[in-house]
C-alpha positions as CSV (number, residue, x, y, z in Angstrom):
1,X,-25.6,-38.5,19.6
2,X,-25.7,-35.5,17.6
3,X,-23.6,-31.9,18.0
4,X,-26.7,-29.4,17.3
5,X,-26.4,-26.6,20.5
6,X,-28.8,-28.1,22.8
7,X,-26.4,-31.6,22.8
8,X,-23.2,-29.7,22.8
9,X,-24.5,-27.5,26.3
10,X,-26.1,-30.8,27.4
11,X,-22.6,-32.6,27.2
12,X,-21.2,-30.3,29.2
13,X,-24.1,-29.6,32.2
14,X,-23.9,-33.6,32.3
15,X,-19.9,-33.1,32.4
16,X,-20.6,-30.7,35.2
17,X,-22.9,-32.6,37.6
18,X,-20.4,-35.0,37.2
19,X,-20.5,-37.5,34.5
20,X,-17.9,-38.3,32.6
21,X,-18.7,-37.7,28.6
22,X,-17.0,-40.4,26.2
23,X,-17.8,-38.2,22.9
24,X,-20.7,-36.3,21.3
25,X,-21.4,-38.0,18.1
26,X,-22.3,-36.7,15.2
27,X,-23.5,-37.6,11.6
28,X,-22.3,-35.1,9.1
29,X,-19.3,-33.6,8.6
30,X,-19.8,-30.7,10.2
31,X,-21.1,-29.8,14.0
32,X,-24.7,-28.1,13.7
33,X,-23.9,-26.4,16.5
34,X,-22.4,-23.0,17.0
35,X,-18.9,-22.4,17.2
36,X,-18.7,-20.8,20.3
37,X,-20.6,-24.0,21.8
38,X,-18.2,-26.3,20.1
39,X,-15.2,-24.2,22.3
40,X,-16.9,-23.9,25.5
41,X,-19.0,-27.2,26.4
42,X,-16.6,-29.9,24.4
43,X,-13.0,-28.2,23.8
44,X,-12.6,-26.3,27.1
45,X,-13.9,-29.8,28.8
46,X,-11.5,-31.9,26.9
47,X,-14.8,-34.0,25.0
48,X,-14.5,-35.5,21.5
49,X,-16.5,-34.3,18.9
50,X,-16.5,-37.7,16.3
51,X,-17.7,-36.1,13.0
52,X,-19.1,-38.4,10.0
53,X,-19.6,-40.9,13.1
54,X,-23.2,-42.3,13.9
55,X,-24.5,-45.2,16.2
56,X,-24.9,-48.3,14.8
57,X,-25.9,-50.7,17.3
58,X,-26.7,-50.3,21.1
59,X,-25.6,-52.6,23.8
60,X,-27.2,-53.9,26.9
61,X,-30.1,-55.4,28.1
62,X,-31.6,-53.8,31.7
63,X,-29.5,-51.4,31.5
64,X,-26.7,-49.8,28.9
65,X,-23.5,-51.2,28.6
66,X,-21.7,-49.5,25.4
67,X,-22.8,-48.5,22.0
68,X,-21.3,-49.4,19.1
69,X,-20.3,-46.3,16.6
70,X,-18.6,-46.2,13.3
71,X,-18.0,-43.6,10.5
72,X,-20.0,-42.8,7.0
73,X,-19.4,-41.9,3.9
74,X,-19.9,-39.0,1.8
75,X,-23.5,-40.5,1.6
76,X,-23.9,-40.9,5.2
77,X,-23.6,-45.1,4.5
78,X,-21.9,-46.6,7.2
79,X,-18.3,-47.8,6.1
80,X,-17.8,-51.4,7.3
81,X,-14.8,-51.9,9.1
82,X,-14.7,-48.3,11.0
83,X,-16.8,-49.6,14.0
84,X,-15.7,-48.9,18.0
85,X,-17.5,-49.9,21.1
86,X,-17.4,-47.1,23.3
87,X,-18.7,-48.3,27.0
88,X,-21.6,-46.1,28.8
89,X,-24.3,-46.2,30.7
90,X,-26.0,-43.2,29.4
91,X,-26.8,-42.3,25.5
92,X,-28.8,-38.8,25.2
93,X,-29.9,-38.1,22.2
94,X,-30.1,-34.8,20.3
95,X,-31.2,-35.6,16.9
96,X,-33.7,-32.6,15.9
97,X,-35.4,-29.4,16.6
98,X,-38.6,-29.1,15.3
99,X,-40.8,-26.4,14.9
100,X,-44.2,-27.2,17.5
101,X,-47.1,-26.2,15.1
102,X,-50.1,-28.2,15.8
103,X,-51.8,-24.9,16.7
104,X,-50.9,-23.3,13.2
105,X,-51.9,-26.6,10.9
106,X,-55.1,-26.9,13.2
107,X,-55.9,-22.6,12.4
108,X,-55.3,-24.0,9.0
109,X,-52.5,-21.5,7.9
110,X,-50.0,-22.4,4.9
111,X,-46.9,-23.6,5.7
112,X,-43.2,-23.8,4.7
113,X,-42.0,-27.8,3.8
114,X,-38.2,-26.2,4.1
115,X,-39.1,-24.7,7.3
116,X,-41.1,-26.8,8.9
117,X,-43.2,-23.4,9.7
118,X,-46.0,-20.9,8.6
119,X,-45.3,-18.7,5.4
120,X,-44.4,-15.1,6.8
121,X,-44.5,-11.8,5.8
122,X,-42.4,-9.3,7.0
123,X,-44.2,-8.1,9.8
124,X,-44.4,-11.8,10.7
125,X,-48.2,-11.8,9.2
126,X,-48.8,-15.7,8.5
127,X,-51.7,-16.4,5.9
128,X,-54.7,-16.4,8.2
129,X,-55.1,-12.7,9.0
130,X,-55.0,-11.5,12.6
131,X,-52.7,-14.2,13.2
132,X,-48.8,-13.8,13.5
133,X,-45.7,-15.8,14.2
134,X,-41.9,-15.3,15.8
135,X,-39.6,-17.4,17.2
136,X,-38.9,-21.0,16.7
137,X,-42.9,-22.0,15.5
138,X,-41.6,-19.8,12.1
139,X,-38.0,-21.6,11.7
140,X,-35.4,-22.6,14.0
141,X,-33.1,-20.0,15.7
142,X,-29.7,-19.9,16.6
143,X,-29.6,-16.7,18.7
144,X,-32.3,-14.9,20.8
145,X,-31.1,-12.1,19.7
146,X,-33.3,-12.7,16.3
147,X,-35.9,-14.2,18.4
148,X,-36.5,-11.0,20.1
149,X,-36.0,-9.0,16.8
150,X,-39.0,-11.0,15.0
151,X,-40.9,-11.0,18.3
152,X,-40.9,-6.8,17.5
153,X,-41.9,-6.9,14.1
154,X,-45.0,-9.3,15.2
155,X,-46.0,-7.5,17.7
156,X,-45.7,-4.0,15.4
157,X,-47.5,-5.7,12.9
158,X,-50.4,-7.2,14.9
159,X,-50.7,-3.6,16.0
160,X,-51.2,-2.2,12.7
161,X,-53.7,-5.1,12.1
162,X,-55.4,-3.5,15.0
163,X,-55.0,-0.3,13.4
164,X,-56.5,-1.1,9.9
165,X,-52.9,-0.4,8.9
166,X,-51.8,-3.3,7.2
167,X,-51.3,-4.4,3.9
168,X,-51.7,-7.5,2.8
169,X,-51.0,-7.0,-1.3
170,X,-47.8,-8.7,-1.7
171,X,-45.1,-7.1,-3.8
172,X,-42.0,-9.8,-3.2
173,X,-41.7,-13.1,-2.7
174,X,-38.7,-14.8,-2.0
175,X,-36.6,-17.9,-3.1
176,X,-33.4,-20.6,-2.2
177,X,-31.5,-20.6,-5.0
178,X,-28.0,-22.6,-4.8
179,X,-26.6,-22.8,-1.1
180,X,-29.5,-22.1,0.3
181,X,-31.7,-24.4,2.1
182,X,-34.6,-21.8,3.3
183,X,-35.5,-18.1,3.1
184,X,-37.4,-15.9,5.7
185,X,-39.9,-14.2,5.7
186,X,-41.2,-15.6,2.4
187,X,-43.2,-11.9,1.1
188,X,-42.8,-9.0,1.4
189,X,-45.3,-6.3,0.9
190,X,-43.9,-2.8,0.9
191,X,-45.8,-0.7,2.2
192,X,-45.8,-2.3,5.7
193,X,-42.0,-1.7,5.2
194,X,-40.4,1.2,7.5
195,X,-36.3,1.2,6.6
196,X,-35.4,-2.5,5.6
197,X,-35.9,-5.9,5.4
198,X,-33.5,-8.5,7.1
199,X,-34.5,-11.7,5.7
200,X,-33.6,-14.6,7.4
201,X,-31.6,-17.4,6.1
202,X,-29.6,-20.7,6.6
203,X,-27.0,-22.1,4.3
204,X,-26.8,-26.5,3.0
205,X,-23.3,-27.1,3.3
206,X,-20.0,-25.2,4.6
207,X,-18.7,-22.4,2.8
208,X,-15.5,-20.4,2.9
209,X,-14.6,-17.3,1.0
210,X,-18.2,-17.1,-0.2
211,X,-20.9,-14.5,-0.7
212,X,-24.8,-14.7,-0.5
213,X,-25.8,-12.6,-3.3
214,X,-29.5,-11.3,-3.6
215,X,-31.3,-11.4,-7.0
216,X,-34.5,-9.9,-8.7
217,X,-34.3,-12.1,-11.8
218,X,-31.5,-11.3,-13.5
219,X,-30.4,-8.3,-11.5
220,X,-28.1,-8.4,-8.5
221,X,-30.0,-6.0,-5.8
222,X,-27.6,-6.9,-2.6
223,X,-24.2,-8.8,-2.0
224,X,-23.2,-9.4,1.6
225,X,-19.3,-11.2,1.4
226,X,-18.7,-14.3,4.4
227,X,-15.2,-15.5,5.2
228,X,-17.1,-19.1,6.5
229,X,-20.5,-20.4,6.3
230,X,-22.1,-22.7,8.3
231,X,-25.4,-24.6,8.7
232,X,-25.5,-23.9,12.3
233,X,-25.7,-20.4,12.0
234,X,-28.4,-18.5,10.7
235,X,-27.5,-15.7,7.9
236,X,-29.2,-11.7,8.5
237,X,-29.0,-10.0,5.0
238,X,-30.6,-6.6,5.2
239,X,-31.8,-4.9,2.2
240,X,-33.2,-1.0,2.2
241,X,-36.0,-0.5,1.1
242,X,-35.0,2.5,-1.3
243,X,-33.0,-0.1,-2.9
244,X,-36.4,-2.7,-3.2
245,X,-38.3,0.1,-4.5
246,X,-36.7,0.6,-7.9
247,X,-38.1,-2.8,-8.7
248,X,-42.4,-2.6,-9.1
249,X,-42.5,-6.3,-7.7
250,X,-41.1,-9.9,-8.4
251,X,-39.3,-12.8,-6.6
252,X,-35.9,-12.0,-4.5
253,X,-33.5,-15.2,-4.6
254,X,-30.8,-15.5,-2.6
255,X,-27.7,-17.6,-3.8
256,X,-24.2,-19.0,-2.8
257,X,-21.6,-17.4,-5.2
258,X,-18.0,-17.1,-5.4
259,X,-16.7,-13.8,-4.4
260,X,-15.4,-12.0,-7.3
């Protein structure tokens, strides 16, 4: 039950030591995985990916002997009549990724409710100075590829910490507008900023044809077009800084928009 990358691989190391996989489950309409795990654990290995599907009863007493699943609305309400039993002995359950931040509430720094993690900067400074954050603890990635990109700009910015060398006045601040469930980092202050910003972002729904347009109130700053969004993968939208610096300071929001 449920198609976010770490069940999709899962359903296929369990295919390949040898179990056989009835279906991966999963509640929305759309996988939260990536596509590329979509092809290679479940397509190439022939397993069923059951959108708008969740489990509605589970069967067995010592042991498991089927579960019972059936589709849901546009609500996610289960629509009587649409049940199946599906026999297994086995139901893994991939149902969330979240952020491990006991450490940060403890230190007492402010956090994100969209993200489930601290506020950033964009040197990764969290609100409690001295103290930065990367990685999955700040939001949840899709590639390591951005993992090890924010992992630089912490360690940069602890460094000019260190130094004495960095500012904490912010001059941005940043916003979801329509489309978008969550923006990273969430300020920005520009002198720490070297040649851009890549903020960090993750659409609600599925998209097609769309662009993710970037706004200092009514002024359009950046526009970055998308044949196809997804939930499951995470949006980089770079603005220079020479293009930041015309404005004196304010709040960046990024929206959904039709392309024009």
């Amino acid at each position: 039950l449920g198609s976010g990358d770490i069940g999709l691989i899962m359903a296929r190391r369990m295919t390949l030591e040898g179990a056989h996989v009835q279906a991966v489950c999963e509640l929305m309409p759309y996988s939260n995985g990536l596509v590329r795990n979509i092809v290679q654990c479940l397509d190439d290995y022939d397993i069923p990916l059951k959108l708008s599907h969740t489990i509605t009863f589970i069967h067995g007493k010592d042991r498991l002997e089927g579960v019972t699943v059936a589709k849901v609305d546009e609500k996610l309400k289960v629509i009587p009549g649409t049940e199946e039993f599906i026999p297994c002995d086995t139901l893994l359950l991939s149902v969330g990724l979240i952020p491990e931040n006991e450490i940060t509430r403890n230190a007492g720094v402010v956090m994100d409710n969209r993200t489930n993690g601290a506020i950033v900067g964009e040197m990764r400074q969290t609100s409690m100075p001295g103290v930065f954050a990367c990685g999955n603890v700040v939001h949840v990635h899709d590639l390591v590829d951005f993992v090890s990109e924010e992992a630089v700009l912490a360690g940069k910015g602890a460094a000019k910490y260190i130094k004495g060398d960095l500012d904490t006045e912010i001059t941005f601040t940043t916003t979801n507008g329509d489309g978008i469930g969550y923006v990273v980092p969430q300020q920005v202050a520009m002198t720490n900023v070297e040649e851009k910003v890549t903020f960090y972002m993750r659409v609600r729904q599925v998209f097609k044809d769309k662009v993710v347009n970037a706004y200092i109130g009514d002024q359009l700053i950046a526009t970055k077009k998308e044949k196809k969004l997804l939930p499951a993968e995470m949006v980089n939208f770079k603005i220079a800084k020479d293009v930041l610096a015309q404005y004196p300071a304010g709040e960046i929001r990024f929206v959904v928009e039709e392309a024009k």
